[in-house]
C-alpha positions in Angstrom: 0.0 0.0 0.0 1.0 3.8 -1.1 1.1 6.6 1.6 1.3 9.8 0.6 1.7 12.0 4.2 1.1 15.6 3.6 2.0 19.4 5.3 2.2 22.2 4.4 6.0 22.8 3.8 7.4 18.7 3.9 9.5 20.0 6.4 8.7 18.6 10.0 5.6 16.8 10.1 5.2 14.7 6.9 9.1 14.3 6.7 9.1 12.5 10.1 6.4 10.9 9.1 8.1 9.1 6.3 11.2 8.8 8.6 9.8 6.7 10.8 7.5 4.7 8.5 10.2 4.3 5.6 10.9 1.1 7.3 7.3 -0.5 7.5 6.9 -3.3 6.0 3.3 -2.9 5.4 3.5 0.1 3.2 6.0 2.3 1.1 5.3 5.9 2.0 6.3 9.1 0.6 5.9 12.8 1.8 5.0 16.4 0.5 4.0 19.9 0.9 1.8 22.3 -0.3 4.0 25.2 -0.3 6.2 26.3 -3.4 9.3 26.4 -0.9 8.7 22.3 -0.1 11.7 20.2 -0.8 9.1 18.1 -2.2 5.4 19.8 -3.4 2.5 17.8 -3.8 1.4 16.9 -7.3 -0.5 15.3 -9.6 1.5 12.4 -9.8 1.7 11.7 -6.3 -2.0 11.9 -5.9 -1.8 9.1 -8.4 1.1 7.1 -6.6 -1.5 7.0 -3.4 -3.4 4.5 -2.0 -4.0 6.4 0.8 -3.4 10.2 1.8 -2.4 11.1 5.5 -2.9 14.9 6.3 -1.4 17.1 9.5 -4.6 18.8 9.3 -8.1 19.3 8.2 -7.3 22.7 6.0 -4.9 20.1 4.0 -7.5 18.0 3.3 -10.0 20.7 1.9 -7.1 21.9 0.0 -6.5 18.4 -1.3 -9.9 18.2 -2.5 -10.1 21.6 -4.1 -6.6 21.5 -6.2 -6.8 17.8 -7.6 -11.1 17.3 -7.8 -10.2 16.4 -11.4 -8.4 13.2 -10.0 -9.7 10.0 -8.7 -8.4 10.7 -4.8 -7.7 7.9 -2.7 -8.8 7.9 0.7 -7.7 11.0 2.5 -7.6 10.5 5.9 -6.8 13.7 8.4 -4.3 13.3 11.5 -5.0 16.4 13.4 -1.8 17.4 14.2 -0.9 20.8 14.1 2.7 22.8 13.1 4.1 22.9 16.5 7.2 20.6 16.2 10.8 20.1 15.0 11.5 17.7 12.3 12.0 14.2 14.5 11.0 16.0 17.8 9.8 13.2 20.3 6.6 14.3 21.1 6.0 14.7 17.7 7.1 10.9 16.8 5.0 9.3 19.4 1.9 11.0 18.4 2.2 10.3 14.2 3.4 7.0 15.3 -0.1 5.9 17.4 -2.5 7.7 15.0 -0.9 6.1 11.9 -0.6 3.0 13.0 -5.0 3.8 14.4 -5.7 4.5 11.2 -3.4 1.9 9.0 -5.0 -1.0 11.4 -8.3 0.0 9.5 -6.4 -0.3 5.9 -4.0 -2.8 5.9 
């Protein structure tokens, strides 16, 4: 299965996400941002890649939905968690780490 975790710069939040989920063996994963500036910016062709879409927040997801309509989105599921950490802070590990793994449970 193909995650795609999004934020809005790929600089913290989806970054350590795909850090610390490279190495699952239930998925491959990839990460990108909204933002011009990302390392890596969300397009088409990783809407396409996706099985399933992980977003920091619910503003991403409405985003999502307005910028790509003309694709067939996977499932976008939305992890609440807001721009308040470091790339690989602690805190922010534990808590992608549990709702990920919540919400893959359901998919794989």
């Amino acid at each position: 299965m193909n995650v795609l975790f999004v934020c809005s710069r790929n600089k913290r939040r989806s970054r350590t996400a795909e850090k610390i989920f490279s190495n699952d063996q239930r998925i491959y994963v990839k990460s990108v941002g909204f933002s011009n500036k990302s390392p890596v910016k969300i397009s088409a062709k990783f809407i396409k890649w996706a099985d399933l879409i992980l977003v920091m927040e619910y503003e991403h997801s409405k985003r999502l939905t307005k910028l790509y309509r003309h694709l067939d989105i996977p499932d976008v599921e939305v992890l609440g968690i807001e721009d308040l950490y470091d790339y690989m802070d602690e805190e922010l590990i534990s808590i992608l780490t549990e709702k990920t793994n919540d919400i893959l449970n359901y998919y794989v």
